[in-house]
N, C-alpha and C positions, 0 to 999 in steps of 0.2 A: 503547434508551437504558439505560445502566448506572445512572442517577441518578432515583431516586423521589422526591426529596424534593419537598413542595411550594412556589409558591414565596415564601410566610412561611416556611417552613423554611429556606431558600437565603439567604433577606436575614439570618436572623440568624445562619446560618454567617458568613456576609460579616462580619457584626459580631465573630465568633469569630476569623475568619483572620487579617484585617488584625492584631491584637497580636501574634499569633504569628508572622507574618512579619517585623514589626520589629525584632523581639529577636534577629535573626540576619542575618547577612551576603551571603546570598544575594537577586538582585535580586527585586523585583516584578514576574514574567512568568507567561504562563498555567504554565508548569512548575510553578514555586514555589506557585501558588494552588492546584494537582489534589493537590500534595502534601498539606498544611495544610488543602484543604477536606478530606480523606478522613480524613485526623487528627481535626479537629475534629468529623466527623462519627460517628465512633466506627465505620465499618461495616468499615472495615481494622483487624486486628487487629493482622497482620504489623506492617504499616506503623508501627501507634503504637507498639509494644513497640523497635521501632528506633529513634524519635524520641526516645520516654525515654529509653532507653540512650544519645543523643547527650547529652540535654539533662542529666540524673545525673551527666556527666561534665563536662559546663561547656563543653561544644564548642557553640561558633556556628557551624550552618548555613551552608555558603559556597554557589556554583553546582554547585562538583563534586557536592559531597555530595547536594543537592537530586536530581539529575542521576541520580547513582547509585541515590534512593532510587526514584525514576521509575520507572526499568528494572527495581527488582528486584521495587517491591510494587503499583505503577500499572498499567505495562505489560501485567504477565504477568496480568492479570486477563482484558484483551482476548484474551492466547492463550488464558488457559481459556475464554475464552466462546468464540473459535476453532474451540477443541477439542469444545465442546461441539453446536457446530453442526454439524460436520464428521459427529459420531456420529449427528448425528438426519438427515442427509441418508442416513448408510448403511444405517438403518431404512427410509428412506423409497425407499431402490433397492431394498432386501429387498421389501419391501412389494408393489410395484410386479413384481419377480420372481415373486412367488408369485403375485399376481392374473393375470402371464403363465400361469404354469403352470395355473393354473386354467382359464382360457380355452381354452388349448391340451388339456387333459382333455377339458375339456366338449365343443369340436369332436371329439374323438377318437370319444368316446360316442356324438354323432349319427352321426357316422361309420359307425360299426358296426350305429347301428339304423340306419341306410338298408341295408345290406347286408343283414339281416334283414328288412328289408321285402320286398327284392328276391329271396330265396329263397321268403318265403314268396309272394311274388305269383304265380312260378314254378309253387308247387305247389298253391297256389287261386286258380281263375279265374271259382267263382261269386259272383252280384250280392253274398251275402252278409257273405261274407269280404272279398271286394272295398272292401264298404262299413265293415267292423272296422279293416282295413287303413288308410285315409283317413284315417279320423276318430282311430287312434292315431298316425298321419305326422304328421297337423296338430298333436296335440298336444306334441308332440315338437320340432315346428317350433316353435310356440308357445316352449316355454317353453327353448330354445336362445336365441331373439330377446330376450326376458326378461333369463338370465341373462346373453348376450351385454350388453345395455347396462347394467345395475349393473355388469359390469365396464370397460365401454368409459367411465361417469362416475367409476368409482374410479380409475382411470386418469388420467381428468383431473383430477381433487383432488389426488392423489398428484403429478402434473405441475406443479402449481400450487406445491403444497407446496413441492417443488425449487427453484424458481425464487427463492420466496420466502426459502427456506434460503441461498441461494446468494446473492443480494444481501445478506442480512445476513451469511452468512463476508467476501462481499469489503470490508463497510463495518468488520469487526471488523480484517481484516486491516490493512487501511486506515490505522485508529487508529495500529499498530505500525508502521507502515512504510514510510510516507510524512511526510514534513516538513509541517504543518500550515501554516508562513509560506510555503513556496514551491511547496508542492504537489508538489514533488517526489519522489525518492524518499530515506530518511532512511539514517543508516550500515546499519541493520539491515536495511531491503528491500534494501540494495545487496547487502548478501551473499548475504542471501537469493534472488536474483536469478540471480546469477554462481553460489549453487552448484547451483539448478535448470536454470539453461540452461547451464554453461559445466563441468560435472563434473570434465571432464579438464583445465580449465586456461585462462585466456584466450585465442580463438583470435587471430592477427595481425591488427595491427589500430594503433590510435592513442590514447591515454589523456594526458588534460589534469586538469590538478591548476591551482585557481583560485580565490586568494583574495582580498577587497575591501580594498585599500589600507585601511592608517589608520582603522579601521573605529571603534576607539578614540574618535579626537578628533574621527568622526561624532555619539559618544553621545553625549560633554562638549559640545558645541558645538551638538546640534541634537535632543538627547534619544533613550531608547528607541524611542519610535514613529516616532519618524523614519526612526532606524537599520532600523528594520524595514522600513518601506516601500523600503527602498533594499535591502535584500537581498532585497523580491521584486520588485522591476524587474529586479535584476541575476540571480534564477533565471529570468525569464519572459526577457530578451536570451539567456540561453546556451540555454535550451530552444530557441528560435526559431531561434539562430544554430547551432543543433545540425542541427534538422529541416531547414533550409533544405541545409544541406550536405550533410546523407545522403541526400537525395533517395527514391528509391527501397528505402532501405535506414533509412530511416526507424525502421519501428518496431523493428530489432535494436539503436538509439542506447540505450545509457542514462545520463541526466545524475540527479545526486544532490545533495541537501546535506547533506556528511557531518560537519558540526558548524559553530556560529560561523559565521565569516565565507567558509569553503570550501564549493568546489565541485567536483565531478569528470563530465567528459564522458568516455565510452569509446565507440569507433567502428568495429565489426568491419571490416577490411580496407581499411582508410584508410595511404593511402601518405604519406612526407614532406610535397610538396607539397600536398595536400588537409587536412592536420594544420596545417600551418603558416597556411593561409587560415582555418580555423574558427577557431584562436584569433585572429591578427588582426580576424575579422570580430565575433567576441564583446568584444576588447579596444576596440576603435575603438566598437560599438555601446555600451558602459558610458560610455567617454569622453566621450559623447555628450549622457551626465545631467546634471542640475545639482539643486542639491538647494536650493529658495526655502523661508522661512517663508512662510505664507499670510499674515501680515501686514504681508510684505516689498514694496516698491513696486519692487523688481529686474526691468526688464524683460526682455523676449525675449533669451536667452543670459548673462543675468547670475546668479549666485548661485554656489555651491562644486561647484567640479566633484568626479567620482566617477570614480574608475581601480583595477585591480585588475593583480594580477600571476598570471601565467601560467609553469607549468613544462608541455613536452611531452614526450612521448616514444611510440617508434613501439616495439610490441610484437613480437617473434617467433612467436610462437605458445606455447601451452602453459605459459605464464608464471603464475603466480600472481598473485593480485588484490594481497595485501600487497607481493609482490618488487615489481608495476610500479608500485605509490601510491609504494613505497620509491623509486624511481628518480624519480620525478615530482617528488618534493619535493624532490629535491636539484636539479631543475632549476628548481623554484621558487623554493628560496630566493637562487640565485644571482639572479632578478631582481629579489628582495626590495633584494637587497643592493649590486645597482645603480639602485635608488634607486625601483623599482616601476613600475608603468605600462609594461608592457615583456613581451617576449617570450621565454622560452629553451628551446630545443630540442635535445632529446638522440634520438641515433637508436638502435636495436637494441639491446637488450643484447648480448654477447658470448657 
């Protein structure tokens, strides 16, 4: 955990934040509060020197800005710690190399006094030397056995170590790079994704661009937390309506929430027909929500439904992540602008 405070410390951040979040224009979301507690808390330096510099200026805080300041003085905290785990896993392969090496010596050593035992047994064969011989083997045995397990448990600490190293990169990783409402993966894991596994370029394949109608007069109408609940119903129908489709090919899917109310499914080697069924099957399964107050007496099927619009398009290969988002939205917005809840498919690029 990056956060030491204790927590009588915490409650009266809390006391700290909430004013500072008022006096600007950006909503009340965990975003806005990581920002404002680390301010408040004085332990971002970066951060405050850029909040005064807003505030000096007379500028109210909107989303973007909030947004921005995330990524540049939030975020990158998790990469240094990333970063810093990353280095003490490559001590800890060091480490782990040399007690190899070690081991591998020390066999070499016994090595060589057995071969030495054996010349000399060659050239004495009375009881007495016989009995010099033994008793310096055994010792020799001995303490190979010895050295052998200090390194065979350093070994194992060092293995543990790893492990332990390696769940906390991938929770730090985590932080950055996954959407924390839908669990998904966020804009930045997506790139970060596509440029470790896809270097040369998107291979062919199927890319859905996919955003929650009206998401707007979800908020006005039934508040932020509502609205949220409904953008992770609607991540967990496209993951599901994702997995269900790739089959076998499952884990090369990647769905993301790349900001707001989007979403993006890509599907290596998915032809027209099999594109055109995921998104129906994701469109139909949203259709399918209704969104009740809990103090609503609206039965079985009544309350406001939920629909999203869909742009597809089938990839060539070798495509770029930007060029085919580029081409997906323009098949999105034409369903936007037939009125949403609706399907539009574009094939190949040219």
């Amino acid at each position: 955990m990056r956060y030491r405070e204790t927590r009588e410390q915490t409650a009266e951040l809390l006391r700290m934040v909430l004013p500072l979040m008022t006096r600007h224009a950006a909503g009340f979301h965990p975003l806005s509060y990581a920002v404002w507690y680390e301010y408040a808390a004085g332990t971002n330096q970066a951060l405050k020197a850029a909040i005064d510099s807003f505030v000096a200026a007379g500028t109210r805080l909107n989303d973007s800005d909030i947004e921005e300041l995330f990524d540049r003085h939030v975020a990158t905290h998790d990469i240094e710690s990333s970063m810093k785990v990353r280095a003490r896993i490559q001590e800890v392969v060091e480490q782990v190399t040399e007690t190899t090496q070690q081991a591998s010596q020390e066999v070499g050593r016994y090595s060589e006094g057995l071969s030495e035992y054996q010349q000399r047994l060659q050239r004495n064969t009375d009881n007495e030397a016989l009995a010099e011989l033994v008793v310096g083997l055994l010792g020799d045995t001995r303490r190979v056995r010895e050295r052998t397990s200090d390194l065979h448990q350093h070994l194992e600490a060092n293995t543990r170590e790893a492990r332990r190293l390696q769940d906390e990169l991938e929770t730090a990783q985590g932080k950055t790079r996954q959407d924390p409402l839908t669990e998904l993966l966020n804009r930045r894991g997506l790139d970060h994704l596509v440029r470790e596994r896809y270097p040369g370029g998107l291979p062919s394949g199927a890319l859905l661009r996919i955003d929650v109608d009206q998401l707007g007069d979800i908020v006005t109408s039934f508040g932020h937390l509502l609205a949220d609940r409904v953008l992770a119903s609607v991540g967990r129908i496209i993951s599901a309506s994702a997995a269900a489709a790739a089959g076998t090919a499952a884990a090369e899917t990647v769905t993301a929430r790349t900001g707001g109310e989007s979403f993006l499914v890509f599907q290596p080697g998915g032809r027209s027909t099999e594109m055109s069924e995921l998104a129906e099957a994701i469109r139909s399964g949203v259709e399918r929500c209704r969104i009740r107050r809990q103090d609503s007496d609206e039965g079985e099927g009544g309350g406001t439904s939920v629909s999203v619009s869909i742009g597809a398009v089938l990839l060539p290969g070798d495509e770029t992540l930007a060029a085919a988002i580029a081409r997906a939205d323009q098949a999105l917005a034409r369903s936007k602008q037939e009125g949403g809840n609706r399907i539009t498919v574009r094939g190949a690029a040219a």
